[in-house]
ZAKOLKOL-493341 format. One line per 5 residues: number of its first residue (from 1); their letters; for each residue y, z, x of N, C-alpha, C, O. Coordinates in steps of 0.02 Angstrom, whole numbers. Example, Ala and Ser with C-alpha at 12.3 -4.5 7.8 and 13.67 -1.06 7.14 Angstrom:
2
1	AS	-284/390/660/-225/390/615/-165/390/660/-166/423/712 ~ -112/354/642/-53/357/684/2/394/645/57/402/670 $
This chain:
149
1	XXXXX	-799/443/-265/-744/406/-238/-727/348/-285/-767/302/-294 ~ -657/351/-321/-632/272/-348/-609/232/-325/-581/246/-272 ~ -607/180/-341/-592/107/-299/-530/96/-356/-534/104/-417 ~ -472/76/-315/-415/31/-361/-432/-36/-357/-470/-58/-313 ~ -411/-64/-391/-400/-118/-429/-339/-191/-358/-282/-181/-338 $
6	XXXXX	-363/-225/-349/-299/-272/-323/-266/-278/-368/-286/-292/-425 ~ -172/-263/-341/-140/-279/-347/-112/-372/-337/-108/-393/-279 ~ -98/-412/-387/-107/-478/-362/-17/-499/-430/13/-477/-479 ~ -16/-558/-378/48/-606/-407/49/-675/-365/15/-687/-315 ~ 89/-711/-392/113/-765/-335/172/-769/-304/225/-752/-330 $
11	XXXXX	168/-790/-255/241/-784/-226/305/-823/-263/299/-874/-297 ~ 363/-789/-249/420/-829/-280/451/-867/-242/433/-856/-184 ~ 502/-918/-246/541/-981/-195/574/-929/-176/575/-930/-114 ~ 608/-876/-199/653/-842/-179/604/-807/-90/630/-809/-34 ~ 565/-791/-99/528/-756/-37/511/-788/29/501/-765/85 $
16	XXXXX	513/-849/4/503/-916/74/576/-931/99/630/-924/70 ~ 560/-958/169/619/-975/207/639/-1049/196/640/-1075/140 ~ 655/-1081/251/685/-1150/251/597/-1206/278/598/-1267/278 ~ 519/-1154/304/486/-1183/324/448/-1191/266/395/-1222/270 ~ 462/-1171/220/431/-1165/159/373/-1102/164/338/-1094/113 $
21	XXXXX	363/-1063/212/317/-983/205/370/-938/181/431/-947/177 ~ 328/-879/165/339/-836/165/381/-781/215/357/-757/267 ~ 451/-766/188/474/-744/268/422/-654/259/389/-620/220 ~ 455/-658/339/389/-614/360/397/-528/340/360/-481/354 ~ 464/-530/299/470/-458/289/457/-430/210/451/-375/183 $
26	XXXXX	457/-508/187/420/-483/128/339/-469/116/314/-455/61 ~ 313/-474/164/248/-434/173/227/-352/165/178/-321/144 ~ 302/-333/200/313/-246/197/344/-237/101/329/-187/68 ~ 375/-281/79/400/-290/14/313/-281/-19/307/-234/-59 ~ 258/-315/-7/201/-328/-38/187/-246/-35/209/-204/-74 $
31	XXXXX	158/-236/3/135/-183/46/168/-123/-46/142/-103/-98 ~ 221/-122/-21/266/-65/-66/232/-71/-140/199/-29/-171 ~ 254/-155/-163/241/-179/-233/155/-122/-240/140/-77/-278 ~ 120/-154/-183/46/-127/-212/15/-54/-211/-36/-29/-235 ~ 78/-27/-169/62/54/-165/94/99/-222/78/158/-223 $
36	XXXXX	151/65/-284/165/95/-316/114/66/-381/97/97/-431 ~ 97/1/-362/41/-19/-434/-10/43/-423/-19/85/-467 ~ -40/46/-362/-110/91/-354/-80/171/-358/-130/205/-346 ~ -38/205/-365/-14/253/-367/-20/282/-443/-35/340/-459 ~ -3/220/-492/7/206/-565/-82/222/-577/-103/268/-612 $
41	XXXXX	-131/164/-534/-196/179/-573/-221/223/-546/-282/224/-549 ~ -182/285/-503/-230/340/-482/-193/405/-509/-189/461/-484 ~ -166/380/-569/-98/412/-614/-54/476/-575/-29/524/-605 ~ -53/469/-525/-5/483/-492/74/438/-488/99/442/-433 ~ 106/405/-529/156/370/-517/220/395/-478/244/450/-468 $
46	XXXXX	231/357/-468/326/384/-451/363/429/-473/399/470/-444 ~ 349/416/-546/412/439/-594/347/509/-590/377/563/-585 ~ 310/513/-591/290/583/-600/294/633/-535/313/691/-532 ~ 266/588/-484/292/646/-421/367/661/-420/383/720/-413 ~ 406/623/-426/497/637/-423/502/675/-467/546/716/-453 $
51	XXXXX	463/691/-552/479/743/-607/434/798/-567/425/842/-609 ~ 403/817/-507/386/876/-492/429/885/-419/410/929/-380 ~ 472/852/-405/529/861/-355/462/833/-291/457/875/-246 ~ 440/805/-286/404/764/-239/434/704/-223/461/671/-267 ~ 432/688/-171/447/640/-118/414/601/-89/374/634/-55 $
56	XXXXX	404/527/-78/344/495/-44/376/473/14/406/419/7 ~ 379/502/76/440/461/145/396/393/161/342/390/130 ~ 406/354/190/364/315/232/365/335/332/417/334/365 ~ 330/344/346/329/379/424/320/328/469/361/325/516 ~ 263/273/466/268/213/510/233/173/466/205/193/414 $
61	XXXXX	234/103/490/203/56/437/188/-31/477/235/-70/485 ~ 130/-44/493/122/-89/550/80/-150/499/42/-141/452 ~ 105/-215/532/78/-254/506/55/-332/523/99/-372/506 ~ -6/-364/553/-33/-398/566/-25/-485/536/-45/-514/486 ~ 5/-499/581/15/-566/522/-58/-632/546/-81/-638/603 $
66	XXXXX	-79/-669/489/-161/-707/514/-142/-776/500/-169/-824/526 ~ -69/-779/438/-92/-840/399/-37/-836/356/-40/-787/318 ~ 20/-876/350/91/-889/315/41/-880/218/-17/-895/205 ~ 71/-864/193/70/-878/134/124/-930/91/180/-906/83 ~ 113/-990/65/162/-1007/27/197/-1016/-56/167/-995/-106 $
71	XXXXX	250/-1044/-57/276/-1043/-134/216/-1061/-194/181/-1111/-196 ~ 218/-1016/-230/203/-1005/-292/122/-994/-276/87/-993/-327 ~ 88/-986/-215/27/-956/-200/23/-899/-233/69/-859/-242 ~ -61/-889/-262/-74/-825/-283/-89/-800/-226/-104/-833/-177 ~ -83/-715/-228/-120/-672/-174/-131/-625/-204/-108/-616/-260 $
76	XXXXX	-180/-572/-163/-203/-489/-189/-189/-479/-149/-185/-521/-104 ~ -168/-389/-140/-157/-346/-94/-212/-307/-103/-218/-280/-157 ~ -263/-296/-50/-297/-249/-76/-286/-173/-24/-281/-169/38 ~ -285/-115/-79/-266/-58/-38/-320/-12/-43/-357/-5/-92 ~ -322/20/10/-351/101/25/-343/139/60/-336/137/121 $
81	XXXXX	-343/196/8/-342/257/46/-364/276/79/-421/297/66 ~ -345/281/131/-409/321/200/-390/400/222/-426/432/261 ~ -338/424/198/-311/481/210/-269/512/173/-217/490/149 ~ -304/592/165/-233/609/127/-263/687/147/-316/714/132 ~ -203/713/189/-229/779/230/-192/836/182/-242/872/185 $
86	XXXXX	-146/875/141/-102/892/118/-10/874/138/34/880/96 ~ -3/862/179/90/843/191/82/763/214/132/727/216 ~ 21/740/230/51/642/233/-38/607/199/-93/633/195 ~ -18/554/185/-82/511/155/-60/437/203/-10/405/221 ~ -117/437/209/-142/354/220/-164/279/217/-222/261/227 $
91	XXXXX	-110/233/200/-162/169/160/-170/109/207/-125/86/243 ~ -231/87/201/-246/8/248/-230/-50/180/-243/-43/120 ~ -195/-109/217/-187/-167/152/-236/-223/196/-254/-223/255 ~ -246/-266/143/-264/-321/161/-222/-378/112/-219/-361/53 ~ -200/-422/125/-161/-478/91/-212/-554/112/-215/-592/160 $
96	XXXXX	-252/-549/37/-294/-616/26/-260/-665/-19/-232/-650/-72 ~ -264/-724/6/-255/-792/-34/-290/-802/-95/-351/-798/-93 ~ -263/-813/-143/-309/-815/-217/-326/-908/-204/-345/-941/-252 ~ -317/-937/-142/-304/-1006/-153/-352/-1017/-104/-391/-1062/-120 ~ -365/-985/-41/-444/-1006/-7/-474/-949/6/-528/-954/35 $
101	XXXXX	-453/-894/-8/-484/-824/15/-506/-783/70/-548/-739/78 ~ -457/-816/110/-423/-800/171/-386/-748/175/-352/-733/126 ~ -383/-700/246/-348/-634/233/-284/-652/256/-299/-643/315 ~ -224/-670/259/-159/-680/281/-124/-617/329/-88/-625/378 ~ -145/-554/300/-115/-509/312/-146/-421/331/-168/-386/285 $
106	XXXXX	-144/-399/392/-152/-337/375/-116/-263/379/-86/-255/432 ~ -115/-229/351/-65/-164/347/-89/-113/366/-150/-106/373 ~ -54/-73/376/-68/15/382/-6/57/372/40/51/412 ~ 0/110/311/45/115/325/57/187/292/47/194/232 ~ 84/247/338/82/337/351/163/360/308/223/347/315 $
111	XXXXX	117/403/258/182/428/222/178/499/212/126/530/200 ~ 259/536/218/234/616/206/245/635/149/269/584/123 ~ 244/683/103/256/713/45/312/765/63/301/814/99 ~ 380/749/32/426/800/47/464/824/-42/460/804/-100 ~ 514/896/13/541/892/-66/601/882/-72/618/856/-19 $
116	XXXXX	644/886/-106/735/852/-138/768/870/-66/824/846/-55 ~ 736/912/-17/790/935/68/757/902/110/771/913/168 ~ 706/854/98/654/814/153/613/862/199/596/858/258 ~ 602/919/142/558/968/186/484/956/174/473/953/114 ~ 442/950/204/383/941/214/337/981/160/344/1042/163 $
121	XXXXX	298/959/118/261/980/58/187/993/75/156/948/101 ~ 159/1048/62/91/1042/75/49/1039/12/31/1087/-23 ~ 35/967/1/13/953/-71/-29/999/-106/-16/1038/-152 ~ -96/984/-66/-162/1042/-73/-141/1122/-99/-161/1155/-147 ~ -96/1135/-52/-92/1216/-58/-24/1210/-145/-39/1242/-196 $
126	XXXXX	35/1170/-144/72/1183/-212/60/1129/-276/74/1147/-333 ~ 34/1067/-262/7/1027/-308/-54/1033/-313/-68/974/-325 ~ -124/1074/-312/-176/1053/-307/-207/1005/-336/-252/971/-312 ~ -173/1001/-415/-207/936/-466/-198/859/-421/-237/813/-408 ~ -144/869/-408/-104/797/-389/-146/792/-332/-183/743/-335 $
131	XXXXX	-155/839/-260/-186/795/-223/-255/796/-236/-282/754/-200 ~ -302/829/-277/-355/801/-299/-370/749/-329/-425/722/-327 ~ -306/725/-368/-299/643/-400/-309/600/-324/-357/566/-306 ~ -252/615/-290/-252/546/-219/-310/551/-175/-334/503/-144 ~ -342/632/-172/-427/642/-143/-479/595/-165/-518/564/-129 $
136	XXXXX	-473/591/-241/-547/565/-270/-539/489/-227/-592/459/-215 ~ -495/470/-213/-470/384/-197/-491/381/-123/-517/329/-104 ~ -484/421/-87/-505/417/-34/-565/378/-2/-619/382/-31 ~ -560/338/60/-613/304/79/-624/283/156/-587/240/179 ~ -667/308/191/-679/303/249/-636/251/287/-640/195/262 $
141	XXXXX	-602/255/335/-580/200/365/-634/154/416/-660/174/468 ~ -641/66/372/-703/18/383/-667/10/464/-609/13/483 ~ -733/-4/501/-724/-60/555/-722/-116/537/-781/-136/536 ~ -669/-179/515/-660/-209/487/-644/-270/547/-599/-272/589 ~ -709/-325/532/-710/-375/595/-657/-430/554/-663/-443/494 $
146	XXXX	-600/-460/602/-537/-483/593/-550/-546/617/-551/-562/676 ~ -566/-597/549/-570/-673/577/-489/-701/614/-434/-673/616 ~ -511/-764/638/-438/-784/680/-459/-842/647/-473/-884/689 ~ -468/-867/575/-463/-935/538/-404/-937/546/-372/-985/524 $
């Protein structure tokens, strides 16, 4: 099993509101940013599933808010795979403060594999390389105890 890498940046003025946080939908913006970084280090990218007429939908995508993040704060997203059956995969996020190391944020979020008609792809059975790339990544989904700092 491989482990990716956090995805990490700081936030921009542009992403905060008038309270000075982070408005709350750029969290799902994070979420995205770190699923196409970790896509890249599990060399599965974008640009390569779309050159095999693959599709990544998003199906649902839920998200826990703990702790505002603010301007020009560092953070990591950290992602994993917990699923990837052949037609949808699965990732949990966590969004940590590079500034007290605090979790701000948590995600989950269900995507299917389709093709150029949004027809449903069964990776395993016509990509086998590819979903053996997003397999090796795979990782038990933790019981993960959720401070209320």
């Amino acid at each position: 099993m491989k482990e990716l890498r956090p995805y990490t940046r700081n936030v921009f003025y542009y992403e905060t509101d008038k309270m000075g946080v982070v408005h709350h939908s750029n969290y799902i913006r994070y979420f995205d940013e770190a699923r196409v970084d970790h896509l890249k280090q599990g060399e599965v990218a974008f640009d390569l599933l779309e050159s095999l007429g693959i599709l990544l939908h998003t199906l649902s995508l839920n998200c826990e808010y703990k702790r505002p993040l603010v301007f020009d704060e560092p953070f990591s997203v950290y992602g994993t795979l917990t699923k990837v059956n052949g037609t949808t995969l699965e990732l949990d996020y966590r969004i940590v403060s590079g500034k007290t190391g605090e979790v701000n944020v948590y995600g989950h979020s269900v995507h299917c594999f389709t093709d150029s008609n949004m027809r449903p792809i069964r990776l395993k059975n016509k990509y086998p390389e590819i979903y053996d790339k997003f397999a090796a990544y795979v990782q038990p989904k933790k019981k993960e105890v959720k401070s209320e700092k």
